[in-house]
Structures are given as structure tokens and as C-alpha cells.
LOFI-848679 format. One record per residue (C-alpha): residue number from 1; x, y, z; residue in three letters. Coordinates in steps of 0.1 Angstrom, whole numbers. Layout:
<atoms>
[atom NUM, [X, Y, Z], "ALA"]
...
</atoms>
This chain:
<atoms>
[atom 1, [0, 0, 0], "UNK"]
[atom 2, [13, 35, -8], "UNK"]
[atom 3, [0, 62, 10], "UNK"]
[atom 4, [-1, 103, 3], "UNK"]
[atom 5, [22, 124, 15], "UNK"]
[atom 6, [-5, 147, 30], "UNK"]
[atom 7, [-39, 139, 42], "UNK"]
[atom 8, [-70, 162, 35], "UNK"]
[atom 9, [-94, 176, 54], "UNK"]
[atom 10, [-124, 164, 27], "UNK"]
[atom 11, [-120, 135, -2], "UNK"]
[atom 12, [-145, 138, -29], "UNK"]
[atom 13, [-154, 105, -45], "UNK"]
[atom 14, [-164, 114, -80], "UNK"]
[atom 15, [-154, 148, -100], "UNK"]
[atom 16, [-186, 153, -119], "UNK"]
[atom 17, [-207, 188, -114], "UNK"]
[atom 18, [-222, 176, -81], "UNK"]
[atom 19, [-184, 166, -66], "UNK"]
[atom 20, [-167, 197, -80], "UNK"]
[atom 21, [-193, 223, -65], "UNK"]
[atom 22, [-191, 203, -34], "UNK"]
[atom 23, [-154, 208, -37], "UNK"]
[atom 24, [-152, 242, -46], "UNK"]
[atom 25, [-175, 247, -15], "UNK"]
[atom 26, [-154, 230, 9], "UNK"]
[atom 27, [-121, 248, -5], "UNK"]
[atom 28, [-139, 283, 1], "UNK"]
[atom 29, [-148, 271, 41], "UNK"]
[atom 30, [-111, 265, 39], "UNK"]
[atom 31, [-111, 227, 46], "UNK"]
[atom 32, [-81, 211, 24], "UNK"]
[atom 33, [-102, 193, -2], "UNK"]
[atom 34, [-95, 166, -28], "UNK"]
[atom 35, [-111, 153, -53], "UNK"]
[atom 36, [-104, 118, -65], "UNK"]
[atom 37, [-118, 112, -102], "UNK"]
[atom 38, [-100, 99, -138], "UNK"]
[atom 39, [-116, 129, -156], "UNK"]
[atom 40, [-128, 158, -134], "UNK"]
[atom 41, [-157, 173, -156], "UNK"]
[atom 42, [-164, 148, -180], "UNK"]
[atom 43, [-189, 123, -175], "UNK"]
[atom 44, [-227, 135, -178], "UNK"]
[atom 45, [-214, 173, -183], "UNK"]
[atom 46, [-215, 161, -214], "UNK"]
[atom 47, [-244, 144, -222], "UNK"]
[atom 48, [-269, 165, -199], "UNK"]
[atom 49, [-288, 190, -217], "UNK"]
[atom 50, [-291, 216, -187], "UNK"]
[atom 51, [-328, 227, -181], "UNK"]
[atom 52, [-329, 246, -150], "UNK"]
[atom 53, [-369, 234, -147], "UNK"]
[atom 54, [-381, 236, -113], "UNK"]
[atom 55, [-422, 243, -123], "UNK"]
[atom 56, [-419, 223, -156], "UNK"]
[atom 57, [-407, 193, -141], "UNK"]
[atom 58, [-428, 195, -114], "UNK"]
[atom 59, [-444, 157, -115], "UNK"]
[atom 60, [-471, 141, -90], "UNK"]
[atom 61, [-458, 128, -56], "UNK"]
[atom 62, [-424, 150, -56], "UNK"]
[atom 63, [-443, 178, -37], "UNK"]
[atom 64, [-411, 176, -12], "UNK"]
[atom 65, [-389, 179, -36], "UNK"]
[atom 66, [-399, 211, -56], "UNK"]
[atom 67, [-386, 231, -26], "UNK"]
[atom 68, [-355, 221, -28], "UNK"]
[atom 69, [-351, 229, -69], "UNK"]
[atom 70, [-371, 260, -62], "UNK"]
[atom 71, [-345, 270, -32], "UNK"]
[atom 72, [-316, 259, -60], "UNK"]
[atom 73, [-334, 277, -90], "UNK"]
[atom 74, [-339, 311, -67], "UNK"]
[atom 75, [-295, 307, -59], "UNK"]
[atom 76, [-288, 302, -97], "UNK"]
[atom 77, [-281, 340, -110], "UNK"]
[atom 78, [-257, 347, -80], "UNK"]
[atom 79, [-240, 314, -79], "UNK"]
[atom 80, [-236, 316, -120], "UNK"]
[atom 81, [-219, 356, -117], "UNK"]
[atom 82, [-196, 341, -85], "UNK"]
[atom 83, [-188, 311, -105], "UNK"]
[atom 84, [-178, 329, -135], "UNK"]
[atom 85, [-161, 357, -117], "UNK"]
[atom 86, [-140, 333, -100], "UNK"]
[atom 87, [-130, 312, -132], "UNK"]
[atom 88, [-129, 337, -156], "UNK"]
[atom 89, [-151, 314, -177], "UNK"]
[atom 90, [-188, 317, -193], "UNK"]
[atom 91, [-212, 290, -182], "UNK"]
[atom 92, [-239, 295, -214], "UNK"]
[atom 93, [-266, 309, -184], "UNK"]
[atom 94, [-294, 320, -202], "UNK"]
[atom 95, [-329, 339, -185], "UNK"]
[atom 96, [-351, 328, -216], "UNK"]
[atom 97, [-379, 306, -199], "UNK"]
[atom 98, [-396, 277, -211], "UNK"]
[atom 99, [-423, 268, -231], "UNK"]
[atom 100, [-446, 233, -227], "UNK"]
[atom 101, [-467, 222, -253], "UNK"]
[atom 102, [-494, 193, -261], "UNK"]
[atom 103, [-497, 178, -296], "UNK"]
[atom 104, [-532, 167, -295], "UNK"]
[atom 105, [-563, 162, -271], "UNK"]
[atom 106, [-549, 141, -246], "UNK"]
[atom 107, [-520, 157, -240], "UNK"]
[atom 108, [-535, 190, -235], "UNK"]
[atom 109, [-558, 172, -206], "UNK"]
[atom 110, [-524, 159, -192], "UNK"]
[atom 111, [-510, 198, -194], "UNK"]
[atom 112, [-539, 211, -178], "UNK"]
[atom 113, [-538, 187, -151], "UNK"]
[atom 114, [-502, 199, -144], "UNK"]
[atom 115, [-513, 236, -147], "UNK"]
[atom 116, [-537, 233, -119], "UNK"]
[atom 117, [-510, 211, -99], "UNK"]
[atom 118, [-484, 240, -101], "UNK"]
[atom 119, [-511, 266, -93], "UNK"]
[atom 120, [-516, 245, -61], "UNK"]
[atom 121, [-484, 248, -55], "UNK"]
[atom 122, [-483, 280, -58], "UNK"]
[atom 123, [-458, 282, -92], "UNK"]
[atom 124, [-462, 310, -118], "UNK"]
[atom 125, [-471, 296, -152], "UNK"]
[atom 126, [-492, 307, -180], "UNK"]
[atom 127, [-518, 286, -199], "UNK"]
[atom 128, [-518, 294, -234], "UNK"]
[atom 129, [-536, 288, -265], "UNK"]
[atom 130, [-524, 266, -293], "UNK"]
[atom 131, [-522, 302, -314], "UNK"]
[atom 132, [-505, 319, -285], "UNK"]
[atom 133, [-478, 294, -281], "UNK"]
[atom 134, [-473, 296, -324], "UNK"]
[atom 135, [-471, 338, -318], "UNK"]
[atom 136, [-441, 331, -295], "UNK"]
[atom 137, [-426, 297, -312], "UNK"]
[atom 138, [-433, 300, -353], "UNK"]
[atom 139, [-414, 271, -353], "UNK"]
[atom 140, [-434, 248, -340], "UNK"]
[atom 141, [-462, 223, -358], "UNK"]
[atom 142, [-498, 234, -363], "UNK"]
[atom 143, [-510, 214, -346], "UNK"]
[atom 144, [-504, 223, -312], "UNK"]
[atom 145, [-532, 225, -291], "UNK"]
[atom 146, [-514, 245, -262], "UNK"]
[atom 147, [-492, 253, -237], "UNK"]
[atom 148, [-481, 266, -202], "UNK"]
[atom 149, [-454, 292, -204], "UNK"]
[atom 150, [-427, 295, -176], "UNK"]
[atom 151, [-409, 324, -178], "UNK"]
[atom 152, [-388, 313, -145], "UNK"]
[atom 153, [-374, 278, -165], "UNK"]
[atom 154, [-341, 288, -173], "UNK"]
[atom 155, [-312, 267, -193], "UNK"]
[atom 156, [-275, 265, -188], "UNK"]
[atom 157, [-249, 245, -207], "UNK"]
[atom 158, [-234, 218, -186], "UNK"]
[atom 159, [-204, 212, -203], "UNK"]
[atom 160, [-191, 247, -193], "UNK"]
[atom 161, [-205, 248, -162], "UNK"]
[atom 162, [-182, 222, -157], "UNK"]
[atom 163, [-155, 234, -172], "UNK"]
[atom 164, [-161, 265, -150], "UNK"]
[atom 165, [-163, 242, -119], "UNK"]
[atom 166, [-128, 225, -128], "UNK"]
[atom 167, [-110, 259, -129], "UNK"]
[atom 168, [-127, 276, -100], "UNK"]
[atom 169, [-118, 243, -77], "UNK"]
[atom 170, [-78, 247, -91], "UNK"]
[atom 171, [-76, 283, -82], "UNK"]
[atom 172, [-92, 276, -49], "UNK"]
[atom 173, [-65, 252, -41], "UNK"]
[atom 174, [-87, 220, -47], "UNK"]
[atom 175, [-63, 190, -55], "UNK"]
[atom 176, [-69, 170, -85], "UNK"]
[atom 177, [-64, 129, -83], "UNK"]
[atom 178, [-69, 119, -116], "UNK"]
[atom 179, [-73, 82, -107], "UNK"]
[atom 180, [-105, 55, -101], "UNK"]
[atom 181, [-111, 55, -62], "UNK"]
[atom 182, [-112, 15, -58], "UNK"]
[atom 183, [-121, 13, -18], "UNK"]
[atom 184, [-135, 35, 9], "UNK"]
[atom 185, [-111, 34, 38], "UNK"]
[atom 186, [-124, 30, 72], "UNK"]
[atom 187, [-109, 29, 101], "UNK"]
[atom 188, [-119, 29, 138], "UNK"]
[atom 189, [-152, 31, 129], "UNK"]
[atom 190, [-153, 60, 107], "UNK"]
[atom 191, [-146, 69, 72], "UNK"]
[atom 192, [-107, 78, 68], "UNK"]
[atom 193, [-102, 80, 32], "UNK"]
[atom 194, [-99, 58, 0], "UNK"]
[atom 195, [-79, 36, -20], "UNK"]
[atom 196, [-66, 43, -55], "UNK"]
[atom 197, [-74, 22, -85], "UNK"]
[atom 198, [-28, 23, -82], "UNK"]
[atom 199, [-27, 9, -46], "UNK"]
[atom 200, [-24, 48, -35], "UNK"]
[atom 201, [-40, 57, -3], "UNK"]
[atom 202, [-58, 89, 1], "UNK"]
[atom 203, [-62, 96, 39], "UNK"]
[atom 204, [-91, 122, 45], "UNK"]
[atom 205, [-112, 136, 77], "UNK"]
[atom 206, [-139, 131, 57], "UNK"]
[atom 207, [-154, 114, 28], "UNK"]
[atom 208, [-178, 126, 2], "UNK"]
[atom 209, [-193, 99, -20], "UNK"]
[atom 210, [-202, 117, -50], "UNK"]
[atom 211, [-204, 90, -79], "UNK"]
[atom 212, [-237, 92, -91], "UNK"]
[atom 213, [-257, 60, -99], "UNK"]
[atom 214, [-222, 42, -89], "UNK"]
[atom 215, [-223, 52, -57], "UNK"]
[atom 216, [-239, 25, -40], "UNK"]
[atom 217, [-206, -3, -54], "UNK"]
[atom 218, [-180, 13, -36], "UNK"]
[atom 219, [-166, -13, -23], "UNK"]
[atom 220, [-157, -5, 19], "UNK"]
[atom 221, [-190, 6, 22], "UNK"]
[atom 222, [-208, -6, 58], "UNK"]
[atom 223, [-237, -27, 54], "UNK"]
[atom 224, [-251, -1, 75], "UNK"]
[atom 225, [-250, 27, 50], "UNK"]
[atom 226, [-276, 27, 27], "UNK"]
[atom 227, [-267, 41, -9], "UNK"]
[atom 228, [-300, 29, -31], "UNK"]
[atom 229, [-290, 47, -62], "UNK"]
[atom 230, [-298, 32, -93], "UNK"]
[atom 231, [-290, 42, -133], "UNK"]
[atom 232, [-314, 53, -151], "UNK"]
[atom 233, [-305, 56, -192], "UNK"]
[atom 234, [-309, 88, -211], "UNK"]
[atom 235, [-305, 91, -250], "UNK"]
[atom 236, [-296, 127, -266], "UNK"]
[atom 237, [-291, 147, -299], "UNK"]
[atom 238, [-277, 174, -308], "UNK"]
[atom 239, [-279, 195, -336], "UNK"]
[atom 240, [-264, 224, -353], "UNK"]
[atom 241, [-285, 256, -365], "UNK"]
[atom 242, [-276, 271, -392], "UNK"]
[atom 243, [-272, 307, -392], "UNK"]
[atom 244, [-298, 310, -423], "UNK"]
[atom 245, [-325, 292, -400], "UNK"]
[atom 246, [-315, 312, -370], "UNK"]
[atom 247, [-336, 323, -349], "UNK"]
[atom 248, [-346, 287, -347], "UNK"]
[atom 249, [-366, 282, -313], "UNK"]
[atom 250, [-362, 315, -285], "UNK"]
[atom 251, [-365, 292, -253], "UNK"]
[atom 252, [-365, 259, -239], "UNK"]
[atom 253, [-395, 243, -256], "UNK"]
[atom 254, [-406, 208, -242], "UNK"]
[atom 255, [-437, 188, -250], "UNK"]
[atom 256, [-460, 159, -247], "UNK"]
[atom 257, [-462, 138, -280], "UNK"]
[atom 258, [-491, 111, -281], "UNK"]
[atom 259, [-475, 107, -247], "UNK"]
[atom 260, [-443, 109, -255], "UNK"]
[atom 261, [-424, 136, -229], "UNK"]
[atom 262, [-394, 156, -262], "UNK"]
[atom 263, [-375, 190, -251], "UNK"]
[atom 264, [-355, 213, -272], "UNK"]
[atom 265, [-330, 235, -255], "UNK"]
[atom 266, [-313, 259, -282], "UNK"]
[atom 267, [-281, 270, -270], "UNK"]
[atom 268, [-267, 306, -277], "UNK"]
[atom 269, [-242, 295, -295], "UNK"]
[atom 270, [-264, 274, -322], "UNK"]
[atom 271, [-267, 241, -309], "UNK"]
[atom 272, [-300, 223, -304], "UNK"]
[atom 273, [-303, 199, -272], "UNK"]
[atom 274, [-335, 171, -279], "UNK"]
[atom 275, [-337, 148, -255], "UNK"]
[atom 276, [-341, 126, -239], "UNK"]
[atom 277, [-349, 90, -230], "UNK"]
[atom 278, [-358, 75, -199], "UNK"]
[atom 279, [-351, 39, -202], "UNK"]
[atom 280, [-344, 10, -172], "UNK"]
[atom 281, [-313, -9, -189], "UNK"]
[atom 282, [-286, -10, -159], "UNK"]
[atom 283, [-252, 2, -169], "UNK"]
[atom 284, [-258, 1, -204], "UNK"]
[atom 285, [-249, 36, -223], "UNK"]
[atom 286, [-253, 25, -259], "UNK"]
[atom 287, [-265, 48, -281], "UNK"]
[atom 288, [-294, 31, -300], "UNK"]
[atom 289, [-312, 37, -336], "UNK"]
[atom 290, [-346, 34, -316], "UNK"]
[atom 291, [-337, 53, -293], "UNK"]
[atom 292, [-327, 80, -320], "UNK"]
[atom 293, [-359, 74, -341], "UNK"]
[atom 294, [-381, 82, -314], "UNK"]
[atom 295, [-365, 113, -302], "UNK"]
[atom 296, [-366, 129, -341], "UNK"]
[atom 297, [-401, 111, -346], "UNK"]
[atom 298, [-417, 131, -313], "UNK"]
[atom 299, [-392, 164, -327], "UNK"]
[atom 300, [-404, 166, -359], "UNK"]
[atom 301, [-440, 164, -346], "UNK"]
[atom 302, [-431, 191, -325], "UNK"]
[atom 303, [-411, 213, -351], "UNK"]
[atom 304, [-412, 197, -386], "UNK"]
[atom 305, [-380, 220, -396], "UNK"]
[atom 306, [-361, 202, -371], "UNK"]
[atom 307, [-351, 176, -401], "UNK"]
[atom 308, [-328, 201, -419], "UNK"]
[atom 309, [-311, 205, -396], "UNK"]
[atom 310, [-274, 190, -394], "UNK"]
[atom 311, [-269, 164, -361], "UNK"]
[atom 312, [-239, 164, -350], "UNK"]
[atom 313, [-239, 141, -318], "UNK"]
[atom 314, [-259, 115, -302], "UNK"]
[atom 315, [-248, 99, -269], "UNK"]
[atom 316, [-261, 86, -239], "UNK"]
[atom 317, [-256, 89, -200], "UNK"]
[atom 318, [-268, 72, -168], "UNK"]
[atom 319, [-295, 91, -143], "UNK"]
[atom 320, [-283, 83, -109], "UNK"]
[atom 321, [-320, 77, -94], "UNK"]
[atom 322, [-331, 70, -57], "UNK"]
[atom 323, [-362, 57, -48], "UNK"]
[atom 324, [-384, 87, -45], "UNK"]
[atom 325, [-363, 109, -70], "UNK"]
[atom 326, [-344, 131, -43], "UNK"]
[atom 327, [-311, 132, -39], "UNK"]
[atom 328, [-291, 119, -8], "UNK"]
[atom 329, [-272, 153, 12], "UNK"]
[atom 330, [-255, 152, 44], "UNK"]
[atom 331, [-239, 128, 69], "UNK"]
[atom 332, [-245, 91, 64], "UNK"]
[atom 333, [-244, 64, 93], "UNK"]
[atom 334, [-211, 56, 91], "UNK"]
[atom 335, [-193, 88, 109], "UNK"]
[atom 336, [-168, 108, 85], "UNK"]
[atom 337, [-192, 100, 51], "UNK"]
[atom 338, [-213, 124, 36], "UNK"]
[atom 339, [-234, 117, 7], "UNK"]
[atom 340, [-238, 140, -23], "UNK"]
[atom 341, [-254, 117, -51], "UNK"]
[atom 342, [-288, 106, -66], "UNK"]
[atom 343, [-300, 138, -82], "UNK"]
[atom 344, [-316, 120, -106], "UNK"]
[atom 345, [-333, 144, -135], "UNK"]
[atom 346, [-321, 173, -115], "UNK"]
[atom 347, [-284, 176, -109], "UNK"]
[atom 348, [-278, 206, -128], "UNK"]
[atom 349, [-310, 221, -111], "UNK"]
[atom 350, [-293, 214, -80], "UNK"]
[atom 351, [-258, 219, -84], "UNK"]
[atom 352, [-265, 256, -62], "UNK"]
[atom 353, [-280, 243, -36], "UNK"]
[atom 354, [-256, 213, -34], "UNK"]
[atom 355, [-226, 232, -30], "UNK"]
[atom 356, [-239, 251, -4], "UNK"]
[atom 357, [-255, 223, 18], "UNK"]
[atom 358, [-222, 204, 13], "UNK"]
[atom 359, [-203, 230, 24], "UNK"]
[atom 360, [-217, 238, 54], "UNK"]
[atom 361, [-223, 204, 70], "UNK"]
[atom 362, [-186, 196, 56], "UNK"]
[atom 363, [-174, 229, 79], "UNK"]
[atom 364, [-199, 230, 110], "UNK"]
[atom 365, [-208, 196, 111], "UNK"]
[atom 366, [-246, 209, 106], "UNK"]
[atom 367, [-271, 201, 81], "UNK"]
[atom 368, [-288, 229, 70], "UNK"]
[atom 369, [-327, 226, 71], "UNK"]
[atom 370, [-334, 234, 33], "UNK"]
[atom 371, [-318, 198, 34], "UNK"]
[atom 372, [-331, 178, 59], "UNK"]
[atom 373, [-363, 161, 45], "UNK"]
[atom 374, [-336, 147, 21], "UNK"]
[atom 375, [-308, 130, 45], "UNK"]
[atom 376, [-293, 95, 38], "UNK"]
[atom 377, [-308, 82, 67], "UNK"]
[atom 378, [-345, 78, 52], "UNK"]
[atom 379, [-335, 50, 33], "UNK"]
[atom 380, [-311, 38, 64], "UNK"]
[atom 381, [-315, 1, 74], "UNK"]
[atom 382, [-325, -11, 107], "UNK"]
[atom 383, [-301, 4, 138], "UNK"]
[atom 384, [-288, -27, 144], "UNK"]
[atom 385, [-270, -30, 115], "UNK"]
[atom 386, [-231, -31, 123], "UNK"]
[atom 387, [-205, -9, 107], "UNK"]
[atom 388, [-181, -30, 99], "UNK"]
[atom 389, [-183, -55, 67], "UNK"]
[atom 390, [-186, -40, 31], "UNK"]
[atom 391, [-210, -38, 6], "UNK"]
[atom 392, [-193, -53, -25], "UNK"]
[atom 393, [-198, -46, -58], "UNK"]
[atom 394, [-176, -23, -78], "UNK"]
[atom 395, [-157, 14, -72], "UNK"]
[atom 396, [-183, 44, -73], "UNK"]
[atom 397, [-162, 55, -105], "UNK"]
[atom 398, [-172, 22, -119], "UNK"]
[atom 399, [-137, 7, -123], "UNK"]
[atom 400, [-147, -28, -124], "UNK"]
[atom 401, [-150, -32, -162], "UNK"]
[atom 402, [-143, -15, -193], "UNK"]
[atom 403, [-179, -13, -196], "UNK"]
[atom 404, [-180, 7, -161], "UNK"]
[atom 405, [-159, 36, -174], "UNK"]
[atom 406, [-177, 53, -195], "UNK"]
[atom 407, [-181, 80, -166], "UNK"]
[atom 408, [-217, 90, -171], "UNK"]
[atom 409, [-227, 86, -141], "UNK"]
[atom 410, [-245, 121, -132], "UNK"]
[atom 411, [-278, 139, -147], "UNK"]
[atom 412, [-293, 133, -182], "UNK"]
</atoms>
């Protein structure tokens, strides 16, 4: 075993949006952070599409959870200027709202039904006529019957938000293992680190586990620390607008389809986001020709000029879902390890609110309350569960397999 020179205060397990803001955090509070991860920024970063949603993706049941996205969503304009300020980098931000449509009878029921569900809860949205949505769209089909417009939806573009992340982490003194993290480390009954996919040992006060839908295979993990995050497939396309058909779309525009959920997120710089599928296929991140027809089927419904357009990428990423859809923040069982993972549709949504719960339990030891209905410990198992033993499977990085490394593991 070869062990570091220098221990850290905080280890990160994972180097995707959600470990690098809860890096950057950390490094601000002034704890000595690093961050253990073969490509810091990669992963989902680039297959995400980056809709900052909190009313749109309001869905049945996740009641709980839309105050947490709207706590994130309300943090996003100052968190964006501080990140950017303190990288020097742009992040692709962009105020334009969103749009949600319905292609024929049924779906317009289904969007109504959501409508009065976010007037409950008390979110501003807009019904609008089929004509009304055409007046601020042109693009789209005739034959939409409507829409809810929600001018608080906003979009950024994940791959430079990570790229932002990376930078603002180095120049607040954030250390960089580029490296698989094979094994938690735990040692008189806490967590004390983690091993190295090269036999290195990483001593730490404490331990973040921030791999996404791997989280839960780190090997060294207690029996007594529950992790139930699960992978959830997401397909995505994107495209190139020309500068002839530009202005192509002037917002986020999502819709139902015969029941079919699409979304379009046109970037600033000419790039078109449709995505995305939601598919139950483990760790697989093929890239599939149905999945591909279906998302141009449902996008040309939508907007029928989307087929002259040139597409330039298709690629696919793994959801990291928990049980109810909410991620996992804060101190798990096992003293010394935090959890920062199962985000599910909303990582980027979160990444704000993230950084800043992260960072202060990390520093005070307290979990802040905007956090609390979303602790590890609701999925905990019984007390009497002991802390030692592991809970096999493979490294939260996924190191087991070739097939493991494709590093998608965050938000589609």
C-alpha cells in the first residue's frame, strides 16, 4: 500500500458537477479538499442538456422535492456571476424561460392537469392557447393544441458549467487525483479516506461519495450505510442551427407527443439539445437507432423543420435515481461519510443548492434545514446494522469493467 504524503481535510469520490461544486465549497470554508476522479468534468457534463426546470418538471408525488429545486433555481443568477467571476469562464446561463406544449387532445388534458397542480403549488405559469404558443414559437407544428409558459425555467450548458467548476476548484487550491477510487477506507469506525485504482491511499477527515448512480458499489461501504441509487438511461441529440435558419426556437420548448415527454434547449451559440430518454437498462450507455428514431419522430412532430437541420452528436448517460427521486445530502451512518449523489433528473438544477448544503455540513458539522427532509438516513437500514463488513460490488467510478468507465454517471 502507498499512502499520500499529505492527508486532507475532505475527499470527494467522484469529479462530476455535483463533486466539483461540493469541492469548490469545501475549499472556500477553507477545509483542504481533494477530489479523486480519472476525468474531473467529463462524465454526464457532457451528455446533460441543462434545463434549470423547477415548475416544468414538477411531476405528482415530488411535492417535497420542488422546494429544494425552487431553493436551488432562486441561488442560480448569483451562484452563476460568482462562478464565472471566480473562473474567468462563461457557463452559457441563459434567463429565456420555457415553453410546454401538447400535440393533440390528450396531452393537452395531461397539461392542464399539471397547470392546476403548479397553481396549487403555488408556481407562476401561464396557460396558453395553441395560437399563443405559435405567436411566441413560429417554429413549431400546427397542430399544437397548447401550452403553459414559464418564464422562470431557465437553461444553462453543462459542459461549461463544468469546465467552470474545474478551474474555480484549481484556483481555490482543490487537489486534482486523476485516478478511479477502488475502496473506501475505514478505520476505527469512521470513514478515513480511499484507496486508488494504483494501490495509492488517500487519507481524509472526511469522505464525500459523490459517484452518481455508482455510488452505491463502492466497495468498503458498511452494510449499514444505505446508498439505493440506481441508473437510469438517457439518449440525446444534438444539432447544429444554421445561421440561415436562426432564430430557430427562442426558449426551452418541451412537450408531450401522443404521450411521449421531447425537449428542445437551443443554446446561444447554435446548438439544439432534444432529448431525452428515460429507459431502465442498468449500466448500459449504448447509443441506440430506436432510441434515436423516437426522439426525431416526437421532434419533428413538434417542429417539422427540425429535419434540416445537421446532427452532429448522439450519446447517452446514466441518471443516478433514488427511490423517491431526491437526492441523498449530508452525513450518512457511518461517521466521517457524507453523501452528495442521486440527483436523478435534477443535478444541474441542483448543483447551487448542493454546494452550499455540502459545504456547510462539511465545515460545522450541521445540516442545513433546506436539506433535511432529504438525509441519507431515510432509506437507512435497521439500527442494528453493524458498521463493519462491506457492501461489495464495484468502485463508485465504476472501475470494475471497461464497460463501467464510461463516466456518465450524473444527470441526463
Amino acid at each position: 500500500m502507498r499512502f499520500s504524503e499529505d492527508g486532507s481535510d475532505v475527499l470527494v469520490v467522484g469529479g462530476g458537477i455535483i463533486g466539483l461544486v461540493t469541492a469548490w465549497r469545501s475549499a472556500q470554508r477553507g477545509l483542504r479538499t481533494t477530489v479523486a476522479d480519472p476525468e474531473p468534468g467529463g462524465g454526464a457534463a457532457g451528455v446533460a442538456a441543462g434545463m434549470l426546470a423547477a415548475v416544468t418538471e414538477l411531476h405528482y408525488g415530488e411535492q417535497a422535492l420542488l422546494g429544494l429545486n425552487l431553493a436551488s433555481a432562486g441561488r442560480y443568477p448569483a451562484f452563476v456571476a460568482e462562478l464565472e467571476e471566480a473562473s474567468g469562464q462563461g457557463t452559457g446561463f441563459r434567463t429565456c424561460g420555457t415553453l410546454s406544449v401538447a400535440l393533440d387532445s390528450d396531452d393537452r388534458a395531461h397539461l392542464r392537469e399539471l397547470h392546476a397542480l403548479q397553481q396549487r403549488s403555488g408556481l407562476d405559469s401561464q396557460w396558453l392557447s395553441g395560437r399563443e404558443c405559435r405567436r411566441l414559437e413560429p417554429m413549431l407544428a400546427p397542430g399544437v393544441r397548447g401550452g403553459l409558459r414559464a418564464d422562470g425555467d431557465h437553461q444553462i450548458d453543462p459542459r461549461r458549467l463544468a469546465s467552470a467548476l474545474v478551474v474555480a476548484c484549481e484556483r481555490a487550491g482543490v487537489a486534482f487525483r486523476r485516478a478511479w477510487v477502488e475502496r473506501l477506507t475505514v478505520s476505527g469506525g469512521r470513514a478515513a479516506g480511499g484507496v486508488l485504482a494504483d494501490g495509492t491511499e488517500l487519507a481524509a477527515d472526511q469522505v464525500v461519495l459523490a459517484g452518481g448512480s455508482r455510488s452505491g458499489r463502492l466497495p468498503g461501504l458498511p452494510a449499514s450505510v444505505a446508498v439505493p441509487v440506481r441508473p437510469v438511461k438517457g439518449q440525446v441529440l444534438r444539432l447544429r442551427i444554421p445561421p440561415v435558419y436562426a432564430p430557430f426556437l427562442s426558449r426551452t420548448v418541451r412537450a408531450l407527443v401522443r404521450g411521449s415527454h421531447v425537449y428542445l434547449v437551443p443554446r446561444a451559440d447554435g446548438e439544439l439539445v432534444v432529448g431525452a430518454t428515460t429507459e431502465e437498462m442498468g449500466w448500459d450507455t449504448a447509443v441506440t437507432a430506436g432510441g434515436v428514431y423516437e426522439l426525431l419522430r416526437d421532434a419533428h412532430e413538434l417542429v417539422p423543420g427540425i429535419t434540416e437541420l445537421p446532427l452532429t452528436e448522439s450519446r447517452a448517460g446514466l441518471r443516478p435515481a433514488s427511490p423517491d427521486n431526491a437526492p441523498l445530502l449530508g452525513p450518512a451512518r457511518l461517521p466521517g461519510l457524507h453523501l452528495a449523489t442521486g440527483h436523478h433528473r435534477n443535478g444541474v438544477l441542483l448543483t447551487p443548492v448542493t454546494g452550499d448544503v455540502m459545504g456547510e455540513v462539511l465545515a460545522t458539522g450541521e445540516l442545513p434545514e433546506v436539506a433535511r427532509p432529504f438525509g441519507p438516513d431515510r432509506f437507512a437500514p435497521s439500527p442494528g446494522a453493524p458498521l463493519s463488513g462491506t457492501s461489495g460490488g464495484t468502485s463508485a467510478s465504476g472501475s470494475a469493467s471497461a464497460s463501467d468507465r464510461t463516466h456518465q454517471e450524473q444527470t441526463v
